[in-house]
N, C-alpha and C positions, 0 to 999 in steps of 0.2 A: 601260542599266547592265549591265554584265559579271559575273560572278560574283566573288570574294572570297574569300580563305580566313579562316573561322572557326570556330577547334578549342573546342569546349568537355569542360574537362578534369574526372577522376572525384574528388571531394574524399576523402580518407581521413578519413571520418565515427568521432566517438568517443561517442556517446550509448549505445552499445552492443555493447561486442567482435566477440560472435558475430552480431549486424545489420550491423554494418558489415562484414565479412568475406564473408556472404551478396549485399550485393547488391553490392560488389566483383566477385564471383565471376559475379554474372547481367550484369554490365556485360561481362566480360569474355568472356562465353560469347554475348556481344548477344544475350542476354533477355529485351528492355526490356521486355517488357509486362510479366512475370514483377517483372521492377524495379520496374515503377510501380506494381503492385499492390501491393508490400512498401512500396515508399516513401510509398503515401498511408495506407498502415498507422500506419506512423511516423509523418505528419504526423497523424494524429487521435489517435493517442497522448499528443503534442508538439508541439502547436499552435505554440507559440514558439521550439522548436527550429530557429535557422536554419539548423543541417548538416542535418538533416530537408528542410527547405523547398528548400535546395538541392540535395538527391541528389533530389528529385521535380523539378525542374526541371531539371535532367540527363536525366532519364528520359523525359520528354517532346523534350527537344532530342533527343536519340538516334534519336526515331521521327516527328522532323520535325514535329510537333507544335506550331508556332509558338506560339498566342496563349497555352498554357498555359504553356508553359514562361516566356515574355515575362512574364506574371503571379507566378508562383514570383517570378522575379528579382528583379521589381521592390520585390516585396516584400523583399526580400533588400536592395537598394538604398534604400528606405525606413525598414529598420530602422536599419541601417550606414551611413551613406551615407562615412563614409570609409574604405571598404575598396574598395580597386580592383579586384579579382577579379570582385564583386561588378556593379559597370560594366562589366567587358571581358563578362563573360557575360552581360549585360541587352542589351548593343550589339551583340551578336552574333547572338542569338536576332532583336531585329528586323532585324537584316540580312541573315539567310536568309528573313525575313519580308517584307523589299522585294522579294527575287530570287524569293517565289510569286505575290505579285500584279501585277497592270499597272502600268505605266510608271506612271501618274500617281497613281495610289494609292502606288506607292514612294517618289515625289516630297515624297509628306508624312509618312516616314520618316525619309527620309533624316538630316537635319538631327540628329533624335535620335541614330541611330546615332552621327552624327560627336561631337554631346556627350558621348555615355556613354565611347564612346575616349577622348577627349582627357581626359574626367576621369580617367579611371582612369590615361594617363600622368601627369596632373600629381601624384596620390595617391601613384603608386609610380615614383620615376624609374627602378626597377631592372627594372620588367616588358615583358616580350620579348616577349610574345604581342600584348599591347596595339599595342606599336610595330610589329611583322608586321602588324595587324590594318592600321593606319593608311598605311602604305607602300603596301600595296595598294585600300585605299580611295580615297586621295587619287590616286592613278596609276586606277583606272579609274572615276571618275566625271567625267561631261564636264565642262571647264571653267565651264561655263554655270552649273551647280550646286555648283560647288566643286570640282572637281578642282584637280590640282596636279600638275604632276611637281618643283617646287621644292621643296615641301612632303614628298612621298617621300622624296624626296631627303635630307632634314631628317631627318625618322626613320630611316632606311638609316642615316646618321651615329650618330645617339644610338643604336641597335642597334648598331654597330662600336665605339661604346666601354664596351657592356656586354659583346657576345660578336662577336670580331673574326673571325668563319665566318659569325655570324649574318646580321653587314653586308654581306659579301662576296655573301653568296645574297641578299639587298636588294637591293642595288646592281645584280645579275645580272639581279635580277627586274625592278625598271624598265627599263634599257637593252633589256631582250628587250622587254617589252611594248611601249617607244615605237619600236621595230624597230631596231635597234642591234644588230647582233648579233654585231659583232666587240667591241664594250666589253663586252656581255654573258656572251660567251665567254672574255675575261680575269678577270672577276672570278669566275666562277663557277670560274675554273683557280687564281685564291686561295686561293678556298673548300676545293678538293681540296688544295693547299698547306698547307694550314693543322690543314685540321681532315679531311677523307681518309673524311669516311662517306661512306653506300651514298647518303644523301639528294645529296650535295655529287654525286655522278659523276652520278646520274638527271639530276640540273638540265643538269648541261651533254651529256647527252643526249638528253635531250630536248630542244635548244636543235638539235643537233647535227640531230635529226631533225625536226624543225619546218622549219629553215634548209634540208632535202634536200643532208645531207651524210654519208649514210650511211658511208661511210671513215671517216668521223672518230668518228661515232657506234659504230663494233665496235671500232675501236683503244679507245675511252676504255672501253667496256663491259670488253674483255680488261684492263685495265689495274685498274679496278674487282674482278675476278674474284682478280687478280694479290693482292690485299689483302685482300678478305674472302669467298673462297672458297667460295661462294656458287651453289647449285644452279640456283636463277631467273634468273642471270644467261647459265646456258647457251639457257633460252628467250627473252632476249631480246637476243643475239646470232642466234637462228634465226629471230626475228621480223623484224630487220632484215633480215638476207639475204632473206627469203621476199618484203618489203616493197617490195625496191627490185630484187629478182633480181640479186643479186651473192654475191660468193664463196658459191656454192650448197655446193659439197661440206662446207666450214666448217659453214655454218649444219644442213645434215643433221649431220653429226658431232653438232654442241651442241646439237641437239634429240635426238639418236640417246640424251646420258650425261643428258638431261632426263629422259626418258622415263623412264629404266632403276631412273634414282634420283628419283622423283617421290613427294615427300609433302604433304599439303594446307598442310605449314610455309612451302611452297617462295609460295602465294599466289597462285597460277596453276592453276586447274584444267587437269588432261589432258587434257579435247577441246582446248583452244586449241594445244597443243604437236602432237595431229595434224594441227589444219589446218595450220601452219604447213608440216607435212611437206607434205600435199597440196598446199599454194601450191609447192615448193619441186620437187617430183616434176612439176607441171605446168606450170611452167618448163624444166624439163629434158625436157619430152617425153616423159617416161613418163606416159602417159594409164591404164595400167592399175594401176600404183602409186599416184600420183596420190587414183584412185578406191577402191582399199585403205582411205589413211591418211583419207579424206575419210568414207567409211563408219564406221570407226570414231569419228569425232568426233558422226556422226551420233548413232550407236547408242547412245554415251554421252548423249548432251544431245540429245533427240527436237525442242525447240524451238530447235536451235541455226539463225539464221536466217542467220547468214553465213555456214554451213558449205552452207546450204541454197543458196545461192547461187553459192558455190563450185562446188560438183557442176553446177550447170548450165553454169556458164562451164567446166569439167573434159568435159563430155559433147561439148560445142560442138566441142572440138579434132579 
């Protein structure tokens, strides 16, 4: 079984203003321990408080924390059991829980996971996360155990008639996964059609660069840039280039105005924008540049192991 995307989101808690605005703030600062310490505060304050019960169950998911956070939920799911929220984050938490242990211990997971989804669509026909959740499930579990690409399919639909971008990157996302990649690459050109974020152009670049069609992947990235003008998109135009060694002086150029204007907003630490340089310098043959830009990535990040490897294929030439 493949991996799955499941977001679990931060509830805007009201038991308490200045509590709730705190561990907002350690959420967002990814504090979690700091979080679950405050949050099991709450919960011994607030036994029955179930925004309590859920932001400690938050708090645990965030730090990967399976069985606890599973336990919050369920209780969550026990109190309420018609609140769909409730389910999508109980089915989610075991389903990062099937993807840490063995195959056959997932095996008798699984089955709940797909309950707790499906309840929670049936509770709330408007929730989007649910249906993402389930597009993706049904599309990478073997058919043996339930998969489906029909069944994706099914939810990709009921997502396009809630959020018609939503659908479109659904629709992208099965056809990419059952390898399809020219239906994949149309819908995900809807998706930028449509709705034109930074999420909608990544999809179809990353399909772009999966598929080894780098041309397509810097046009749609410049295109990307063209619209939300955007500093990390100059390193990952430089990454392509570095990737597949093509329009080398481009890719220098847009690591050169990465560089210059790099702040940790951008999401991309600066060692990775040096190697790129070094990948890019030691395509072109300059071995002493090359070793420059590859030093510096070092110096920054002492553990960095691909730059470490780098250097040696750089030394090689």
């Amino acid at each position: 079984m493949k991996r799955f995307l499941i977001l679990v989101f931060i509830p805007l808690f009201t038991f308490g203003q200045s509590l709730s605005v705190e561990v907002n703030q350690l959420f967002e600062l990814k504090q979690y321990a700091k979080a679950e310490q405050l949050a099991i505060k709450l919960v011994e304050e607030n036994p029955n408080n179930l925004e309590a019960i859920e932001v400690l169950g938050d708090a645990y998911g965030f730090q990967k924390n399976w069985d606890k956070a599973i336990d919050n939920y369920k209780k969550l799911v026990d109190s309420k059991p018609g609140i769909a929220n409730y389910h999508y984050k109980y089915g989610g938490a075991l389903g990062m829980k099937a993807l840490s242990v063995s195959k056959l211990k997932a095996l008798g997971i699984i089955g709940d996971v797909k309950e707790a989804f499906l309840k929670a669509a049936e509770l709330d026909p408007t929730h989007i996360d649910t249906r993402w959740a389930l597009v993706e499930l049904y599309m990478q579990l073997p058919g043996i155990i339930g998969g489906s690409k029909k069944k994706s399919l099914k939810f990709a639909e009921e997502l396009q008639n809630l959020s018609e971008v939503d659908g479109y990157l659904a629709k992208g996302y099965v056809y990419e996964y059952d390898n399809e990649p020219e239906l994949a690459e149309s819908y995900f050109k809807k998706a930028i059609e449509i709705g034109g974020s930074l999420n909608c152009f990544q999809k179809l670049t990353n399909l772009y660069e999966s598929t080894k069609q780098p041309e397509k992947a810097i046009a749609n990235i410049e295109q990307a840039h063209k619209m939300h003008q955007r500093n990390a998109l100059h390193y990952q135009i430089g990454k392509v280039s570095a990737d597949y060694n093509l329009q080398l002086e481009k890719g220098e150029k847009c690591l050169t105005i990465f560089i210059e204007n790099h702040t940790t907003k951008d999401g991309v630490p600066i060692e990775w924008a040096y190697y790129r340089m070094a990948q890019i310098q030691k395509h072109k043959n300059n071995k002493a540049e090359a070793l420059n830009w590859i030093d510096k990535a070092i110096n920054t990040k002492a553990d960095f192991k691909q730059a470490q490897k780098e250097k040696d294929k750089i030394l090689s030439l």
